[in-house]
VOPAGU-2260 file (C-alpha; in pm, 1 decimal, decimal comma):
REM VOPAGU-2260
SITE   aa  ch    i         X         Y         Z
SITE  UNK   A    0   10503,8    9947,5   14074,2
SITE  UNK   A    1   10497,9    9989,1   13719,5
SITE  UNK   A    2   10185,7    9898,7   13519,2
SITE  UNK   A    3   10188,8    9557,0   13348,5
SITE  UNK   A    4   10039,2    9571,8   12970,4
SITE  UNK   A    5    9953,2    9264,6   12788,4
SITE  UNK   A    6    9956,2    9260,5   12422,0
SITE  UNK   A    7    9985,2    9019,3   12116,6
SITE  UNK   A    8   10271,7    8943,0   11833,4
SITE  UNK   A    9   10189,9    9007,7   11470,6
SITE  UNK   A   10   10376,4    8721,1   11348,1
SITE  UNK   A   11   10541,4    8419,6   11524,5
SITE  UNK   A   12   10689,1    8200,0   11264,3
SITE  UNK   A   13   11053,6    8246,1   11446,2
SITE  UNK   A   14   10872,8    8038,7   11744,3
SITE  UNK   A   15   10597,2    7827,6   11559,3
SITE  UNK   A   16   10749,8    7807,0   11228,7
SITE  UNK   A   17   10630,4    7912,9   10892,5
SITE  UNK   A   18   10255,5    7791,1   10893,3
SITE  UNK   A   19   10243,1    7937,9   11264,0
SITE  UNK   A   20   10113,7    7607,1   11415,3
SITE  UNK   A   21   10116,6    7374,8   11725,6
SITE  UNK   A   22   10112,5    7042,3   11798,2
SITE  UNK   A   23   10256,7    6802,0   12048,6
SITE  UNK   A   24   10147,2    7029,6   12318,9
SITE  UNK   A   25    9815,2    7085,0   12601,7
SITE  UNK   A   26    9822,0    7389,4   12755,1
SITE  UNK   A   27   10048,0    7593,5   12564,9
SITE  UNK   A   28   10139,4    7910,2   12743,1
SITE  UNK   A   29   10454,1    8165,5   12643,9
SITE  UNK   A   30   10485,4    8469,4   12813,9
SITE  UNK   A   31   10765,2    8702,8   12674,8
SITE  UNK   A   32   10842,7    8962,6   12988,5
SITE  UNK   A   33   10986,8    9275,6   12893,2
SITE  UNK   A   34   11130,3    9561,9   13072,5
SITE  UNK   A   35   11097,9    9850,7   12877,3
SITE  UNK   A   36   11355,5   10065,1   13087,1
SITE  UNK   A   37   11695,0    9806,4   13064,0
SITE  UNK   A   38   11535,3    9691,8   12693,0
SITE  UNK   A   39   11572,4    9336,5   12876,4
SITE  UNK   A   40   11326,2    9006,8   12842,2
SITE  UNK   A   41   11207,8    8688,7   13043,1
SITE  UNK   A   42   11060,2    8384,6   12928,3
SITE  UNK   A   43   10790,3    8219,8   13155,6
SITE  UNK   A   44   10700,5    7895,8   12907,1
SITE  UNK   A   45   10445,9    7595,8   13000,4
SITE  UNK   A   46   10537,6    7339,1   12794,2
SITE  UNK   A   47   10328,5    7030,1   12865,4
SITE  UNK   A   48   10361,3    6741,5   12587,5
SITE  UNK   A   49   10121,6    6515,5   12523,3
SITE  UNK   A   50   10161,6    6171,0   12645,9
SITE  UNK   A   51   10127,8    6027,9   12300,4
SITE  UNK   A   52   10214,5    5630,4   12198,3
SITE  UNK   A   53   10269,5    5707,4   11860,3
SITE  UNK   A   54   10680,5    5747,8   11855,0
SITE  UNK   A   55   10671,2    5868,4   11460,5
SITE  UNK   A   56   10522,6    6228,9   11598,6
SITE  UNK   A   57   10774,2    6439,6   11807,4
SITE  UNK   A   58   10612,5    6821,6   11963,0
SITE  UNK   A   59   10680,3    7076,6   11803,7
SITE  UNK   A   60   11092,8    7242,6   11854,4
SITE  UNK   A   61   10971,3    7533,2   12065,8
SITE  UNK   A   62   11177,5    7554,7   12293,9
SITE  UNK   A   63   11512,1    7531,4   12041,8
SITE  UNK   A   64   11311,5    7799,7   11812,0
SITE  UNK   A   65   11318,1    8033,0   12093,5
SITE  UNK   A   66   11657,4    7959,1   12171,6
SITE  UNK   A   67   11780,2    8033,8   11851,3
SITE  UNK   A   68   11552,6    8376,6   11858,2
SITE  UNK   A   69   11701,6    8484,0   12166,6
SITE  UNK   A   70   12073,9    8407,8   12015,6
SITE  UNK   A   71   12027,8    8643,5   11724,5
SITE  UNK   A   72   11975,8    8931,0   11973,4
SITE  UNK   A   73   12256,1    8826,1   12169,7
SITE  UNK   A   74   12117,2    8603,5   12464,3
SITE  UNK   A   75   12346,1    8267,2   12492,5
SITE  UNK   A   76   12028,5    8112,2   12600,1
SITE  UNK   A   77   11674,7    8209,7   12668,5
SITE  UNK   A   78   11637,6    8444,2   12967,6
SITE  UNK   A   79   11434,6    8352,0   13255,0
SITE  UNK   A   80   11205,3    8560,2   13493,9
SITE  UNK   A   81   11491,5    8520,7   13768,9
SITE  UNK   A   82   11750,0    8681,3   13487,5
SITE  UNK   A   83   11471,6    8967,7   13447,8
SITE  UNK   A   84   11489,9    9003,8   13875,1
SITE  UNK   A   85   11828,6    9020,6   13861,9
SITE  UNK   A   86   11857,6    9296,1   13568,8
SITE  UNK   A   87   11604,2    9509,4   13763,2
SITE  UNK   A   88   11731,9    9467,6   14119,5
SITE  UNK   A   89   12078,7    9653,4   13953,8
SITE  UNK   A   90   12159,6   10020,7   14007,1
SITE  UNK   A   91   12214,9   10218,4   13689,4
SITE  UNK   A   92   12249,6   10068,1   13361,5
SITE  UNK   A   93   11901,1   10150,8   13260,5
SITE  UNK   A   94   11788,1   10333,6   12918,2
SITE  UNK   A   95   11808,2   10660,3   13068,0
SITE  UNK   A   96   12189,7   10735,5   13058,5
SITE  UNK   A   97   12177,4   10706,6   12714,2
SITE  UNK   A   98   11881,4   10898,2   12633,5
SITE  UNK   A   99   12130,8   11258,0   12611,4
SITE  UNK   A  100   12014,0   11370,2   12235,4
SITE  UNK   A  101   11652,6   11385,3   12159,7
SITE  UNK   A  102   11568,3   11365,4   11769,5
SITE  UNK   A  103   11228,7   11554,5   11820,4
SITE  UNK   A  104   10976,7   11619,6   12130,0
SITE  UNK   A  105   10596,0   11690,3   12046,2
SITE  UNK   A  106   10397,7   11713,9   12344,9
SITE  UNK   A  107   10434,5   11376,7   12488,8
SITE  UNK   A  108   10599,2   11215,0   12262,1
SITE  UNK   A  109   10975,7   11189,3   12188,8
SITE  UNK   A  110   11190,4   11057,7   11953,4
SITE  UNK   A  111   11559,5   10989,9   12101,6
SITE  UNK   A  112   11869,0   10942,1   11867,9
SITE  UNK   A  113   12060,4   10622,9   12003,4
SITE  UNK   A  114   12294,0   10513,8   11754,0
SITE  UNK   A  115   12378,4   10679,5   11396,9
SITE  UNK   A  116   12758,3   10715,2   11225,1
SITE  UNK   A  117   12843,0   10971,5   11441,4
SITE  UNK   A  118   12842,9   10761,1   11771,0
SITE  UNK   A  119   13170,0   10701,4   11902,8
SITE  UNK   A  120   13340,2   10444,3   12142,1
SITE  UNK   A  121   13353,7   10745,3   12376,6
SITE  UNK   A  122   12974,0   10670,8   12390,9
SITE  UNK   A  123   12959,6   10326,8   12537,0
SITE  UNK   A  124   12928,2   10224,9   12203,0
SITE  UNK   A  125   12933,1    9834,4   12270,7
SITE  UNK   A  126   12626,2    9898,5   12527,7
SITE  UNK   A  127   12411,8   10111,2   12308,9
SITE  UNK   A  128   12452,9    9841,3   12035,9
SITE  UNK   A  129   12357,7    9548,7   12288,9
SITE  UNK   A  130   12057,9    9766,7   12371,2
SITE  UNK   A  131   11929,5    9864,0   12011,8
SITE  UNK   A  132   12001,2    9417,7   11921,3
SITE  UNK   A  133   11788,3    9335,4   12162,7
SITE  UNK   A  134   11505,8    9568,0   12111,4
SITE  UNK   A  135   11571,0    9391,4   11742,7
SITE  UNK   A  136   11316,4    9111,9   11963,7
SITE  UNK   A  137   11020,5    9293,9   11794,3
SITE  UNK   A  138   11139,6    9261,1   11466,5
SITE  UNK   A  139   10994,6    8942,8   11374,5
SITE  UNK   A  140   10719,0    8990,1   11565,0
SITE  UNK   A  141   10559,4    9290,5   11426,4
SITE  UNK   A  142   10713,1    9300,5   11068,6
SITE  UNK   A  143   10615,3    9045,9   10823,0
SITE  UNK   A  144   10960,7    8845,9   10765,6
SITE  UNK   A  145   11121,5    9134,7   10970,4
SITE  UNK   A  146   11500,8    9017,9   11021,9
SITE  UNK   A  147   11696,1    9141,0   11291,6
SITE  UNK   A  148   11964,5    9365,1   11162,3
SITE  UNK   A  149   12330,7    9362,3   11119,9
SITE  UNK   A  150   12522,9    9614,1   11319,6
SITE  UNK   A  151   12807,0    9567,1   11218,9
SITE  UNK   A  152   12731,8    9831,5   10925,2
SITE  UNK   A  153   12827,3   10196,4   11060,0
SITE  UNK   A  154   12601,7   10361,5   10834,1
SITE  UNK   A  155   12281,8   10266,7   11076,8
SITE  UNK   A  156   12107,9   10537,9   11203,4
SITE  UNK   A  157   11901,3   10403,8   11493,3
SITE  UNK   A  158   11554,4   10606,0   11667,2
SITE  UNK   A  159   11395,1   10504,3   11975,6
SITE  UNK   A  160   11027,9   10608,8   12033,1
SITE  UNK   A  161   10895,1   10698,3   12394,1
SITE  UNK   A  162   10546,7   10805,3   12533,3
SITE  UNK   A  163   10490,4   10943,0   12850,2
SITE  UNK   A  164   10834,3   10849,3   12900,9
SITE  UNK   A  165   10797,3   10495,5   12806,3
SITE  UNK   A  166   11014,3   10304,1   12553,4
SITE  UNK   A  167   10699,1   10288,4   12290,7
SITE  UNK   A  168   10917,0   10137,2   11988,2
SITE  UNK   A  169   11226,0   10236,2   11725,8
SITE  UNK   A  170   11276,9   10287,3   11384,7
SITE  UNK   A  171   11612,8   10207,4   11187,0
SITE  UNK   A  172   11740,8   10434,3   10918,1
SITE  UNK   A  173   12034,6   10330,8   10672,3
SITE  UNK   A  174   12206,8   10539,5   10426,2
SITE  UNK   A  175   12350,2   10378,0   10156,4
SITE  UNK   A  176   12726,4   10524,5    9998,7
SITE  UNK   A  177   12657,3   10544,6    9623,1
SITE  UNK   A  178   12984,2   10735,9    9584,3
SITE  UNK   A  179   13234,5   10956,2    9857,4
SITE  UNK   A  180   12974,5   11255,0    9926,4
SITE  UNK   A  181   12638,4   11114,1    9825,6
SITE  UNK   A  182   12372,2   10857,2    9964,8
SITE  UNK   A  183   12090,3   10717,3    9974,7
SITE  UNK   A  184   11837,5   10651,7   10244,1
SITE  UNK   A  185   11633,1   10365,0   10311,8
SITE  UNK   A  186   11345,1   10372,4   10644,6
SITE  UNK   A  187   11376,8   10039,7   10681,4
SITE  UNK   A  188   11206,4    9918,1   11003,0
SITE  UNK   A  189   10956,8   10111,3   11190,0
SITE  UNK   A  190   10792,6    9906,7   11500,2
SITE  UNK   A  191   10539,3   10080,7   11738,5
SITE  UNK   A  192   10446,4    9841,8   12009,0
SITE  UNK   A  193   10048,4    9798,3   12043,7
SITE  UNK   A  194    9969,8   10021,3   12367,9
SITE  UNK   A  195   10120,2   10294,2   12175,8
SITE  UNK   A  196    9993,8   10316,0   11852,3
SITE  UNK   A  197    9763,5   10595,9   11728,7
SITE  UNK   A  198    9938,0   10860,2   11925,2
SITE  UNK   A  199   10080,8   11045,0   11618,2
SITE  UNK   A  200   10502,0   10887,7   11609,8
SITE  UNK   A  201   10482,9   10757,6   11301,2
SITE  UNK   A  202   10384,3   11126,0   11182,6
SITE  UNK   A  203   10612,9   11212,2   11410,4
SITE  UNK   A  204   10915,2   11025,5   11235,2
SITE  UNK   A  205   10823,5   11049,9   10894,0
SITE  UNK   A  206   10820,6   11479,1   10916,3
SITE  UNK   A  207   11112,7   11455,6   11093,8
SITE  UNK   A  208   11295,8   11245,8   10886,7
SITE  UNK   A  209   11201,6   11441,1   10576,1
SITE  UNK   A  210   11275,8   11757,6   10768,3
SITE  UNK   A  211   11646,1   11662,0   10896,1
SITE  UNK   A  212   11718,4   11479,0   10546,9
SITE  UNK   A  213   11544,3   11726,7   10258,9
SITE  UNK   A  214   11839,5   11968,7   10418,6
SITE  UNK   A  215   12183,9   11764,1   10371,3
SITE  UNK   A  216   12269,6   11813,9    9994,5
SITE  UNK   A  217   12476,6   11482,4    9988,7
SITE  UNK   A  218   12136,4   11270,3   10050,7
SITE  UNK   A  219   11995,8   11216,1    9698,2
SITE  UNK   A  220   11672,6   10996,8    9750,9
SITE  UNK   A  221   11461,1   10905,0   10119,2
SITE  UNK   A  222   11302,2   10561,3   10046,7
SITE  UNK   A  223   11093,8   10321,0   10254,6
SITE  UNK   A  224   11192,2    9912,0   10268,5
SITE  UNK   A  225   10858,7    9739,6   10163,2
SITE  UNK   A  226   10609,6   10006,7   10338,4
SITE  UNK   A  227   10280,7    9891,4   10461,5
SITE  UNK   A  228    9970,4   10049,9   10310,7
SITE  UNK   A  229    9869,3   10242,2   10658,0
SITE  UNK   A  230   10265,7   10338,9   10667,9
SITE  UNK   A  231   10237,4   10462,8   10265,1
SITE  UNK   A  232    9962,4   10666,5   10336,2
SITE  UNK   A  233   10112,7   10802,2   10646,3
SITE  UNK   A  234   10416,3   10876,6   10437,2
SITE  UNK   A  235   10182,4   11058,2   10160,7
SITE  UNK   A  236   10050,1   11268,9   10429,9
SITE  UNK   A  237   10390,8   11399,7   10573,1
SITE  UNK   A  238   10455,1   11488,6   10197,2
SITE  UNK   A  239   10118,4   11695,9   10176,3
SITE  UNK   A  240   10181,0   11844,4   10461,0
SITE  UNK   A  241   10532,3   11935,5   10373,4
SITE  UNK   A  242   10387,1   12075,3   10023,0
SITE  UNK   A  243   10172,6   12381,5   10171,0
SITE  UNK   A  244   10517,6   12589,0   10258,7
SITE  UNK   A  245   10582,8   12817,3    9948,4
SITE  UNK   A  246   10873,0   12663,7    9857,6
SITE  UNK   A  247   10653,4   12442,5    9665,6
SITE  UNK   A  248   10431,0   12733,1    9518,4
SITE  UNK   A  249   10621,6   12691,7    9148,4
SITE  UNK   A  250   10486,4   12296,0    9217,4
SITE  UNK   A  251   10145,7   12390,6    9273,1
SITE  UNK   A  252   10157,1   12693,7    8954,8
SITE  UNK   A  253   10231,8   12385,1    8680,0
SITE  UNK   A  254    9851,9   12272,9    8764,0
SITE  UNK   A  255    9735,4   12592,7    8674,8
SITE  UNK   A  256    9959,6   12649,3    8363,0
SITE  UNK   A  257    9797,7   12557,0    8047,4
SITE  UNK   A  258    9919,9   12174,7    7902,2
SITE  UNK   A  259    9826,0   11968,3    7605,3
SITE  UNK   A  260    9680,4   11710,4    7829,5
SITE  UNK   A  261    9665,1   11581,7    8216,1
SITE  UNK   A  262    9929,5   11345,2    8152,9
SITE  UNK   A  263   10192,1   11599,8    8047,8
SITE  UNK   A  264   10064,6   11768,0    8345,9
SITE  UNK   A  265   10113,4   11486,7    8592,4
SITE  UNK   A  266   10448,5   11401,8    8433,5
SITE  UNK   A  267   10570,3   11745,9    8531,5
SITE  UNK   A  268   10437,3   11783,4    8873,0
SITE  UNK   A  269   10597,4   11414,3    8907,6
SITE  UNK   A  270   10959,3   11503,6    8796,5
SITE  UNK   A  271   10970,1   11850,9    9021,0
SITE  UNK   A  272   10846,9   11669,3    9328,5
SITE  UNK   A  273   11084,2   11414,3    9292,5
SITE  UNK   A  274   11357,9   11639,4    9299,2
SITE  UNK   A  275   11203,3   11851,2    9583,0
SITE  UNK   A  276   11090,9   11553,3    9819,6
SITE  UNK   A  277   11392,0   11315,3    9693,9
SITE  UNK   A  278   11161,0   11051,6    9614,8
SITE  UNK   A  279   11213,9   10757,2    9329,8
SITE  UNK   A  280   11044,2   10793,3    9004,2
SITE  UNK   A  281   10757,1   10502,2    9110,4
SITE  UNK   A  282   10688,6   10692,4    9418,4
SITE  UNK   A  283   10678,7   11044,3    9283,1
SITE  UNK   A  284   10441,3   10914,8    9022,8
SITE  UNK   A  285   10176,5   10762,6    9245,4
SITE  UNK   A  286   10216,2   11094,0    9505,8
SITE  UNK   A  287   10204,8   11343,9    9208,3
SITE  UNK   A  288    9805,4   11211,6    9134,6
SITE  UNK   A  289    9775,8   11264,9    9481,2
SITE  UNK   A  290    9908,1   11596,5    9468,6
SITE  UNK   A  291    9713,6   11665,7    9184,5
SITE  UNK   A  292    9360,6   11536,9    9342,7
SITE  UNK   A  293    9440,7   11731,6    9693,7
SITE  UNK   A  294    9477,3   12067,1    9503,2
SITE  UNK   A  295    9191,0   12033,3    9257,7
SITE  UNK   A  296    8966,9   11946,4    9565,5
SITE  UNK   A  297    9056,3   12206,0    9713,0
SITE  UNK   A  298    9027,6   12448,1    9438,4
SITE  UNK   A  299    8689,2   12332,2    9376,3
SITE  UNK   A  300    8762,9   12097,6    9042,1
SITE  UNK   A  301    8698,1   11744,9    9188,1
SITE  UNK   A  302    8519,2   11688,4    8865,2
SITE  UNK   A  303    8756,7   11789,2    8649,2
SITE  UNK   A  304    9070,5   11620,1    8798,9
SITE  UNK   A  305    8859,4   11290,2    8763,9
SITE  UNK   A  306    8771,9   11296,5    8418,0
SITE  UNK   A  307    9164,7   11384,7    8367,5
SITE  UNK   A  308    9268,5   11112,7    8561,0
SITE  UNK   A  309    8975,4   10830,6    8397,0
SITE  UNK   A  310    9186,3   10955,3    8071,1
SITE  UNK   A  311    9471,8   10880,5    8195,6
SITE  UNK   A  312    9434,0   10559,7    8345,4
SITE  UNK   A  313    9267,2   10458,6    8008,2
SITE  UNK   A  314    9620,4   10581,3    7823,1
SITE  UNK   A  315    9802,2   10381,0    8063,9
SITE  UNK   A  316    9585,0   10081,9    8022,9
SITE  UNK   A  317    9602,1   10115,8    7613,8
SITE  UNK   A  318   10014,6   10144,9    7672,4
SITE  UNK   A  319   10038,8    9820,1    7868,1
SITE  UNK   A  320    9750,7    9657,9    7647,7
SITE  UNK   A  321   10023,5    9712,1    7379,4
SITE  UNK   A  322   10337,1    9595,9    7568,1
SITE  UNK   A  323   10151,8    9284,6    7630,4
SITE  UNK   A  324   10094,6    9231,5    7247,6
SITE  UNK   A  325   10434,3    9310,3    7218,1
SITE  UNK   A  326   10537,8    9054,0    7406,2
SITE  UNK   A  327   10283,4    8798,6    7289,2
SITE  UNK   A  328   10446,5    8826,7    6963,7
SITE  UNK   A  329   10792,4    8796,1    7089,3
SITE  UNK   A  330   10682,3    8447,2    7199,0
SITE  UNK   A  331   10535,6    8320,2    6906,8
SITE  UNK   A  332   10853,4    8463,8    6719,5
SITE  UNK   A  333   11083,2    8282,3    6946,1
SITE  UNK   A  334   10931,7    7944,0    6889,0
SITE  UNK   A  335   10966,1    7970,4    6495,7
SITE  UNK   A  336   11073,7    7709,9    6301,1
SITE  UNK   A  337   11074,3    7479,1    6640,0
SITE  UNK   A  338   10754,1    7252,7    6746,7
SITE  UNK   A  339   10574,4    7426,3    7025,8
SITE  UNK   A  340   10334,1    7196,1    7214,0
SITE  UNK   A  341    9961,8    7284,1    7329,5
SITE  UNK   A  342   10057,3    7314,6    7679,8
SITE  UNK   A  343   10268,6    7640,0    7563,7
SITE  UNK   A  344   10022,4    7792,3    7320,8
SITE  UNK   A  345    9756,3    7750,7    7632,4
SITE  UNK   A  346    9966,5    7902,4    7827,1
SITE  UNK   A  347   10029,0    8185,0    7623,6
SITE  UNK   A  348    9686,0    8240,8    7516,0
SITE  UNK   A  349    9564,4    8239,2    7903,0
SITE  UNK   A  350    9826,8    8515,7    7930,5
SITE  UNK   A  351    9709,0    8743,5    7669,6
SITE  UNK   A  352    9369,0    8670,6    7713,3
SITE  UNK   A  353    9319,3    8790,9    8066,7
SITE  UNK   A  354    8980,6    9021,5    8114,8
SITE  UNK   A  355    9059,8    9364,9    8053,4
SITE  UNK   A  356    9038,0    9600,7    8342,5
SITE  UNK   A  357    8745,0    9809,7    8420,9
SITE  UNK   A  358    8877,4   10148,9    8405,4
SITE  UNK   A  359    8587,7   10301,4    8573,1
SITE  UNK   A  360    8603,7   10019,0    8900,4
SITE  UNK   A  361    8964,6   10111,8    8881,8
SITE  UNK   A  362    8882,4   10462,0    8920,6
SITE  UNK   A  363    8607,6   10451,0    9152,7
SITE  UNK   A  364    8901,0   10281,5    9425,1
SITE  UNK   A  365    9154,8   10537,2    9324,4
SITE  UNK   A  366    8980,4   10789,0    9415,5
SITE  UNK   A  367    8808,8   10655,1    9742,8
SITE  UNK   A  368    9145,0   10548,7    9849,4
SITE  UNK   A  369    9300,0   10973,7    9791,7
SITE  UNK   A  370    8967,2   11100,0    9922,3
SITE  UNK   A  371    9035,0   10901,9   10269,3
SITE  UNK   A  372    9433,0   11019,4   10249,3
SITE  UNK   A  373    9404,9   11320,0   10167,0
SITE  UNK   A  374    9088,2   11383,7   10468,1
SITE  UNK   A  375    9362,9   11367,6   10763,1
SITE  UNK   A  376    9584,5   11630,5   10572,2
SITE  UNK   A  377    9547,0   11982,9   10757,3
């Protein structure tokens, strides 16, 4: 018998709403069964109102929220534990047969290819596409507003993660046409499920990604869809790593080469990384500091990079400190000759009178926050 494992939802607004909370109920249980193999679920529920005289108050909708979870991964109505018997008492039509063209294998874990442009009706098609909507189940519940995604596009490119052999999660991919031979790519969802976290996929994915996609001339920029924090870093780190081959040695030369000033510096590195990693101009400005810090650690001129970059957070702060006067003055022009009343000038004044920031607290996270990046970079 396979081993059960018990874990916990992120999020659960699709069943409790958006506050997340319960009432009308004693005893709440909800038990989600899944069966990692068929990508199939059963829904063991003890729903036991409250006897309550007060007619005004109705329970919470739980059981029509679920419904209507189940129906965007196309279930007509929620599945039981006998419709999870019956899907495991059948012969074939498990994950396996589908499972022909691995993405990337690292020890024991394995990144599978299950659905991308290429896949044809030849390929079951219809059944690959019910299996990647309902693994879509763990959208909501591990991505912040995660919505379950619209197949109906061609252009998805769909990953399922296994460990040990075990469905451990899936990423979707989606390249968007900005003319007839280029795109763009977005990462848009990446769910690991809990027991299988830590084990190095996400690494796994993101060099993999960057490795398959940094090749095909007709993809012009790899982007993430609102990335966590741990999954930024992790991204930052697949990007170090990538930036030790020597194809980046002209990258890593412009540090050395003398410049009027850090910034110039910085602005350089940014622009040639963004063209070699295909990143946007935001992102290849916050991982060209990085860059910067993880070579002048290494090179022994810590010290140096931070004085550099305390300059140039203070020439950013002066640049914005302007904008915002700018601006303040665009207001007061825009009310001339027309009454403007206190409530307005408060609220402008609040605006532009906001405490300045502390360029050296600033700093002091900056560089805590690299330092701890850049540690897990071999």
């Amino acid at each position: 018998a396979a081993e059960l494992v018990r874990f916990h939802p992120l999020f659960a607004e699709k069943v409790f709403g958006d506050l997340e909370d319960i009432f009308g109920y004693k005893n709440l249980e909800i038990d989600i069964l899944f069966a990692p193999g068929q990508i199939e679920f059963g829904v063991v529920t003890k729903l036991e109102a409250f006897d309550d005289d007060t007619p005004d108050i109705e329970p919470k909708a739980i059981e029509e929220n679920l419904t209507e979870l189940f129906k965007l991964v196309g279930y007509s109505t929620v599945p039981g534990k006998e419709h999870l018997r019956q899907v495991l008492s059948k012969k074939g039509g498990d994950l396996s047969q589908f499972l022909t063209k691995s993405y990337v294998k690292s020890g024991e874990s394995e990144i599978f290819s299950l659905l991308d442009e290429k896949t044809t009706e030849a390929d079951r098609l219809s059944d690959r596409k019910s299996l990647v909507l309902r693994s879509q189940l763990f959208s909501p519940m591990f991505i912040e507003e995660g919505l379950v995604i619209d197949l109906k596009h061609s252009r998805w490119h769909i990953l399922f993660f296994f460990e040990r052999g075990q469905f451990a999660g899936f990423a979707t991919l989606f390249a968007f046409q900005t003319s007839l031979e280029i795109y763009k790519l977005r990462i848009s969802q990446v769910v690991i499920l809990p027991p299988f976290q830590g084990k190095g996929l996400c690494s796994l994915l993101l060099d993999q990604v960057y490795s398959h996609y940094l090749k095909d001339p007709k993809c012009a920029v790899i982007s993430v869809e609102s990335p966590t924090l741990y999954f930024q870093n992790q991204r930052f780190r697949s990007l170090l790593r990538r930036c030790h081959s020597e194809e980046f040695d002209p990258i890593r030369q412009i540090l050395s080469s003398p410049k009027s000033s850090f910034s110039e510096t910085k602005s350089e590195v940014s622009a040639s990384l963004a063209k070699a990693l295909k990143l946007s101009r935001e992102v290849s400005n916050r991982f060209s500091a990085i860059f910067c810090f993880f070579y002048a650690s290494n090179d022994g001129k810590k010290s140096q990079f931070e004085k550099n970059y305390r300059e140039d957070l203070k020439t950013q702060q002066d640049k914005q400190a302007k904008q915002k006067k700018n601006a303040f003055r665009r207001k007061f022009i825009s009310f001339e000759g027309q009454p403007i009343l206190r409530s307005q000038i408060k609220q402008i004044l609040e605006e532009f009178n906001e405490e300045p920031v502390d360029i050296d607290s600033v700093l002091k996270d900056e560089l805590e926050r690299m330092t701890v990046l850049c540690e897990k970079v071999k």
